[in-house]
N, C-alpha and C positions, 0 to 999 in steps of 0.2 A: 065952084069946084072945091071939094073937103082937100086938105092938106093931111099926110101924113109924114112926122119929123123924125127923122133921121140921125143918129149918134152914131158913132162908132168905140167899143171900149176894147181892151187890151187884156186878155186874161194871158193867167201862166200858160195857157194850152191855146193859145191863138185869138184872132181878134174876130170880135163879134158886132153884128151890125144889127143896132135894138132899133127900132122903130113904133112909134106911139099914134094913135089917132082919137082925139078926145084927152083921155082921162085913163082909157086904158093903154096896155102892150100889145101891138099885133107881131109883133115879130121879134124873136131873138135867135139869130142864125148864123152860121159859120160867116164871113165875108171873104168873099173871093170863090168859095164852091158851087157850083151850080147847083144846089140845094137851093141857096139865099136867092141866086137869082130867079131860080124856078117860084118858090116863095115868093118875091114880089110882083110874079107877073098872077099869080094866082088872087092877091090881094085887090090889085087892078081890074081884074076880072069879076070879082065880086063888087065894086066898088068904084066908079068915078071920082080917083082920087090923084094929086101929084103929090109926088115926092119932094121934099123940102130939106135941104139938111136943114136942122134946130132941133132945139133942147126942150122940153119936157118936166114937169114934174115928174110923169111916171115913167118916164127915164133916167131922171136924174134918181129917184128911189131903187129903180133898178139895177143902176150902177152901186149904188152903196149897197144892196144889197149881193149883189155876185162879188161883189170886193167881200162882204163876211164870208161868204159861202167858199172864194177860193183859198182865205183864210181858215177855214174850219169851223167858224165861228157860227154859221148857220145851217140849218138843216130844212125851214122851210119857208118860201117864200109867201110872202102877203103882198102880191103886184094885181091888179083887177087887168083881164088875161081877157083880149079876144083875137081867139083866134078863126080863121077863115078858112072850111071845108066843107066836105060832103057830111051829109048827114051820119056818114058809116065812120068817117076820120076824125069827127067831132064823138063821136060815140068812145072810139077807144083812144084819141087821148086825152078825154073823163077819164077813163080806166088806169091811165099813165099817172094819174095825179092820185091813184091809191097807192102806188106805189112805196114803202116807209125809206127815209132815208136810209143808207147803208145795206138798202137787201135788193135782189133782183127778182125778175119774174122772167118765163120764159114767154115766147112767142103761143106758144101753146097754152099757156096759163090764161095769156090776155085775151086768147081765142075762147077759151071755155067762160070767161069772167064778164063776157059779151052775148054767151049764150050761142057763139057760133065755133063749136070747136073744130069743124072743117073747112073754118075762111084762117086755118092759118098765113099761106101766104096772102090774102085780104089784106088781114092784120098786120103784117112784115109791111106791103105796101104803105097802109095809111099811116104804120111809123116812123116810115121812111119821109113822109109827106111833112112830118110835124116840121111847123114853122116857129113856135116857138121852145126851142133847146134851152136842156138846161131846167128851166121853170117848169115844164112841163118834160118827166124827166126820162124821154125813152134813153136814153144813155143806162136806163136799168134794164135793160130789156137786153135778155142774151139767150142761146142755142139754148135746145132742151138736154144738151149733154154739155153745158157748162162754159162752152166756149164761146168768145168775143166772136158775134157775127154782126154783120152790116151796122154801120153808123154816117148818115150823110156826111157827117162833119169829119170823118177818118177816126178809125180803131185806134191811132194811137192818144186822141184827145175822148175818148170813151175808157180805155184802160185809164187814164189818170187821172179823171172825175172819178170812175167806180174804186182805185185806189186811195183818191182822196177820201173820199165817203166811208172806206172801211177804215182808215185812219183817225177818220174823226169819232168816226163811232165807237171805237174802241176805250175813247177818251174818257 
């Protein structure tokens, strides 16, 4: 049976529970929300694997990298990324990773950018699914009239990543 390891790191906006299997990130996820834990049963479901707490290189990288990032210091990550979905939620959050630091796109934008502009709420779904937060950055993803909607993780640690980001950007 494969192992996947288990970290837990501490940002300004709550603590996240990274998980590595190989060489790459399968997971970086609220801890404690039922996101993470829907997230690792889905992993399981793709995968004959146990959970292991341990450390990682590409965890240990991941960490220093969201340490720059909730510093200011980064804008975008170099972490080799596998994440576990359907073929439609692998689709768009590709599309998540166009995303440039400091800007948002609407639910509608990621619909038309997919080629499916009336699977918006499709698209709302599979961003809601993403298991890897943060790195893969639906936290840029807001209403088509500008306002903070859905975020697994809670609107108030998506307001102040998207704060962050316009703070750094301005820099």
């Amino acid at each position: 049976m494969r192992e996947i390891y288990i970290q837990y790191y501490t940002s300004p906006c709550g603590e996240l529970i990274l998980a590595s299997m190989g060489n790459e990130l399968c997971l970086c996820d609220w801890n404690g929300m039922s996101c993470a834990e829907r997230n690792k049963r889905r992993i399981s479901k793709y995968l004959n694997v146990e959970f292991r707490t341990g450390s990682s290189s590409v965890i240990e990288k991941t960490k220093t990298q969201l340490d720059d990032y909730f510093a200011g210091k980064r804008k975008v990550f170099n972490i080799p990324l596998c994440p576990f979905g359907t073929d439609f939620q692998l689709q768009v959050w590709k599309s998540l990773l166009d995303i440039p630091y400091g800007e948002t796109r609407s639910y509608m934008d990621i619909a038309r950018t997919i080629g499916n502009p009336k699977g918006v709420r499709a698209v709302a779904q599979a961003i809601g699914a993403n298991g890897i937060d943060i790195l893969i950055p639906c936290h840029r993803v807001i209403g088509s009239n500008h306002s903070l909607t859905g975020y697994a993780g809670g609107l108030d640690k998506k307001k102040y990543m998207l704060e962050l980001e316009s703070k750094s950007f301005m820099k």
